[in-house]
N, C-alpha and C positions, 0 to 999 in steps of 0.2 A: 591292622596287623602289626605286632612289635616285630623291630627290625634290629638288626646288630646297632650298636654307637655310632659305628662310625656311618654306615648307610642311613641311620633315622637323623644323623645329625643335619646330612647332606638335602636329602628328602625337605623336612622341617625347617629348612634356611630359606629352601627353595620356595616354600608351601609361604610362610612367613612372609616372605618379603610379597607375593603377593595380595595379600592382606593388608599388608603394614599403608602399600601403594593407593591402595581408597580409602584411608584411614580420615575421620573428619576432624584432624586436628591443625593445627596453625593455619594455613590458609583457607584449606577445607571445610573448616571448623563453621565458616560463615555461612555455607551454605545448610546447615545446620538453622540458622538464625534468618536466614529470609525467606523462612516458611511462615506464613500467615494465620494456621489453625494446628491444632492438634491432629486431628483428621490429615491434612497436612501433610505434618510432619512425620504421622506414620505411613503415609503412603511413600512418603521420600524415603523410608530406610526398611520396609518391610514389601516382602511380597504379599506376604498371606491377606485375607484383609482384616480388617478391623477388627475389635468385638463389638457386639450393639452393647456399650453401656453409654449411661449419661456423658456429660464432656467434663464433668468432675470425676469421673472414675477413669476414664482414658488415660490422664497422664501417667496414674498408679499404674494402668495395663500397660503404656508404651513403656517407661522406666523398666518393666519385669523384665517384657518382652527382649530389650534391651541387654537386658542386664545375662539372661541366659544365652542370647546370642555370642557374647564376648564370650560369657565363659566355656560354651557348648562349644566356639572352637577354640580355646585352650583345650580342649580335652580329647578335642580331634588330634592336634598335634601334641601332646602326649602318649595317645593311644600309639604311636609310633615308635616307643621307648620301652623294653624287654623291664627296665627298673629307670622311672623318670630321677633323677638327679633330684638331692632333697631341696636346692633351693627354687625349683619348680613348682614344689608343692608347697613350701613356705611360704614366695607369692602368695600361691592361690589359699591360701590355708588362713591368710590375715582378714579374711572374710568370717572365718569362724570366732576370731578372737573379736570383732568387732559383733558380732550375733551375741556374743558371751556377756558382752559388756550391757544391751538392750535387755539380756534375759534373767540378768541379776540384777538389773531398775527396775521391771516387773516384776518380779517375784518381790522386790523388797517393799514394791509398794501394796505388795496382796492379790494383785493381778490374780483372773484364772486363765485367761486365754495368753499362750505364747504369742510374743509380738510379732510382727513380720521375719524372715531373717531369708538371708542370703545362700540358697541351696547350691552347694556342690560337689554335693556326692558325686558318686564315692570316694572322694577323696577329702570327706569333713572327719574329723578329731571328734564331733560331740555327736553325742544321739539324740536328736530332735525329740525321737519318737517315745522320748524316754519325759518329756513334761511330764509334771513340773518336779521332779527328782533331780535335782541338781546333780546330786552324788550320782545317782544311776548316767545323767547324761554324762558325765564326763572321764567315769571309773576308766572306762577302756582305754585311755589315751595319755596324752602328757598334760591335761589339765586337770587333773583328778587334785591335785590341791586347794585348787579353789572356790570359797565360799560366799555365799552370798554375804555382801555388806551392807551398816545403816547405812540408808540413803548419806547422811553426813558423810560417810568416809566412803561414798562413791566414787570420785575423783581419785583417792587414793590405792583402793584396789584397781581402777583400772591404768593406772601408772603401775602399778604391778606386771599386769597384763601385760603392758608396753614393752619393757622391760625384758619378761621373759622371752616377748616374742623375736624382739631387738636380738638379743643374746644365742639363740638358736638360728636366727638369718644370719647373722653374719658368722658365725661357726661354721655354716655348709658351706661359706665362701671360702673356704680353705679346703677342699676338694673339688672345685672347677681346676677346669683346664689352665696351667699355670700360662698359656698363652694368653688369657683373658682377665686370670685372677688379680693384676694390679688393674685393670683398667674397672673393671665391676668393683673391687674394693673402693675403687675412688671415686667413682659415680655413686653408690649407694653408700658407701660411710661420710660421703658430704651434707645427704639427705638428712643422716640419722643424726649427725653435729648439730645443722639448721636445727629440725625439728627440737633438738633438744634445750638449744638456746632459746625457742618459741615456747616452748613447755615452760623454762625457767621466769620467763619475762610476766608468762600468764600466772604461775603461781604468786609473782610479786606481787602484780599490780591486782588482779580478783579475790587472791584471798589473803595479800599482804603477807606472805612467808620469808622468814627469815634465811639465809642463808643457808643455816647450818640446816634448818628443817627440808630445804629445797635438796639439795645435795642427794641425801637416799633417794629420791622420786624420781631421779635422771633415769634414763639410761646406759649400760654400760656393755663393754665387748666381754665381758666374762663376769664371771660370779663374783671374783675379789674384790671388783668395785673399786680398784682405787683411785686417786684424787687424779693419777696423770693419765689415767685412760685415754685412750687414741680417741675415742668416739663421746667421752662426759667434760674430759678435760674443757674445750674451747668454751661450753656452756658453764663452766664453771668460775671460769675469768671473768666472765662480762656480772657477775650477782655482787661486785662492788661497785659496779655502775649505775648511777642514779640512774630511774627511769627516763627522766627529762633533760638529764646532761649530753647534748649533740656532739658536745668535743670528746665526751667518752666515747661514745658510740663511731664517730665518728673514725677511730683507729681500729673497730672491727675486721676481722678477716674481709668479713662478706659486709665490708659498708655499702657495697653499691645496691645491697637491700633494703636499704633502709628508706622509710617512706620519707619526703623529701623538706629540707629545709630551709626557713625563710630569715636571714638574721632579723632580729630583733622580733619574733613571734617565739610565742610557746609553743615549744615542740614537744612530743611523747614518743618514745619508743613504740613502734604500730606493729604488735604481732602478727595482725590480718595482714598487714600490707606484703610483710618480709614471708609469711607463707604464701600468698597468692605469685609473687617475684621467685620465689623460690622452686615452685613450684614448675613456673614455665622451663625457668631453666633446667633442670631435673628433665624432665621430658624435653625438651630440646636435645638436650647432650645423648638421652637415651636413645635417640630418634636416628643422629648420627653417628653412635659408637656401633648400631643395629648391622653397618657393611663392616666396619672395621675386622674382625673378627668371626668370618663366618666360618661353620663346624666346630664351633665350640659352642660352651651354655650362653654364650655373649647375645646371638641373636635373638632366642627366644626369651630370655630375663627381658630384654629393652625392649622384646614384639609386646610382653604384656605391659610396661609402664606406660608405652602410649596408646595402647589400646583401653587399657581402665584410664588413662583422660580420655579418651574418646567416649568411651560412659559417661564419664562426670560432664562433658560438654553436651550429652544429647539428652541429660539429665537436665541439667539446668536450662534450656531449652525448653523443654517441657514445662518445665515448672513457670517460665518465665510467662508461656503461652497461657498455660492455668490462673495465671494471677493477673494476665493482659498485660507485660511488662515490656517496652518496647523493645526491638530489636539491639537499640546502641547500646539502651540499661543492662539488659540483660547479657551482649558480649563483654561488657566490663564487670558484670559482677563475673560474669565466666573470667575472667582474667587471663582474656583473647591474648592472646603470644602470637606470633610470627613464625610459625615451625616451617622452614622449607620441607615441602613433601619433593623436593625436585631431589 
């Protein structure tokens, strides 16, 4: 039942935080990983039981299963909101832009069946139910510009995507509560610099681009795109940086991302390393900006950045168990963090 602001804000802080409190990320997280079977591992996070499929189809059903629980209660605590806040649905909305990007690689490659995607109606942008109509799935919405590309220039329509999506998340962030509004600015336009210095590093080194060709492909806070952008700018100093040069890298903002150096060994700029590092931190800070700020948008933006790692940790858990990968491999490829749940 929607509630006034100010009462759903109160409510949904409340509701949040006890959610946020069995959340299985930083310490919790392991216990995620000392489950033994898939079987397991869904009885440790599900009441319901099982499906009877084989133990190669279970990880696909726990991952779902999973995957709608997260969002079944984001939508619980929305349901509490007369008009949810647009950067609530932007969160939840980067689900459709990543479906967009699967569904224009099928289609480019001939596909007839639509590939799996991430349901969250009602409150999805595209219409599913509109395969394979591209134009039909997306008329209704803010994606109605976009077309399927060659496979070759798949990389670069979804830097498109990026892009646009970047550019409308951080626009809502200028209608939150200006009690919160520098603190979420600077939690999530850290994220968006990172990621885009990581974009920049992988455009060099995979498909060898030049500078001047890398620049459009960033991200940026607004449509002008210019070169000093708050959010393109810091990615755009480091592209006179050799890849292998540690004394460049080394005066980065965020060197202490940087995977680690040995004098006298060859070193490379490690995109995985500085996103998986990146990463943690981003959900750390989210985890404790979560009390900072309560009745404002502050709690439930950072209820969902560590509850989608808490996905991505009971994902790769699964998948670890699917492939027999051991417990220690598998919390390092998780890029286990230390998040106090205290």
């Amino acid at each position: 039942m929607a509630m006034d602001k100010v009462t759903a804000e109160s409510y949904v802080y409340a509701k949040a935080s006890g959610m946020l409190s069995k959340s299985y990320v930083g310490e919790r997280a392991r216990q995620l990983f000392a489950q033994n079977s898939l079987q397991e591992l869904w009885n440790f996070l599900f009441k319901k039981e099982s499906p009877a499929v084989p133990e190669t189809l279970l990880a696909r059903e726990l991952e779902r299963e999973a995957f709608d629980s997260f969002v079944g209660q984001y939508k619980t605590l929305l349901a509490n909101y007369s008009k949810p806040h647009n950067i609530y649905l932007y969160l939840l909305q980067s689900y459709d832009f990543e479906n967009l990007k699967d569904i224009g690689a099928a289609l480019a490659l001939g596909k007839k069946d639509m590939p799996d995607v991430e349901d969250i109606s009602p409150f999805n942008i595209i219409s599913y139910d509109k395969w394979p109509d591209i134009k039909a799935m997306t008329q209704t919405g803010p994606l109605s510009w976009y077309s399927v590309p060659e496979l070759a220039e798949q990389h670069l329509e979804n830097s498109r995507l990026d892009s646009f999506y970047i550019e409308n998340l951080w626009k809502s962030l200028d209608s939150v509560n200006p009690e919160c509004k520098s603190a979420l600015k600077n939690l999530i336009g850290k994220k968006i610099r990172i990621d885009n210095t990581v974009w920049a590093i992988r455009l060099r080194f995979y498909y060898g681009m030049s500078k001047e060709e890398i620049i459009p492909l960033l991200s940026y806070s607004d449509k002008s795109r210019k070169p000093g952008d708050v959010l393109a700018q810091e990615a755009i100093s480091t592209l006179d940086w050799d890849l292998d040069d540690y004394d460049a890298w080394s005066k980065w903002k965020h060197a202490d991302l940087l995977n680690p150096h040995e004098e006298g060994v060859v070193w490379t700029v490690d995109s995985r390393w500085i996103t998986q590092k990146a990463k943690n931190m981003y959900v750390e800070k989210a985890y404790r900006l979560f009390h900072i700020y309560p009745f404002t948008e502050c709690p439930l933006v950072c209820w969902f950045i560590v509850k989608r790692n808490e996905l991505d940790n009971i994902r790769t858990a699964s998948e670890s168990l699917r492939l027999n990968i051991g417990s220690s491999q598998a919390m390092n490829l998780a890029g286990f963090s230390e998040v106090s749940n205290g």
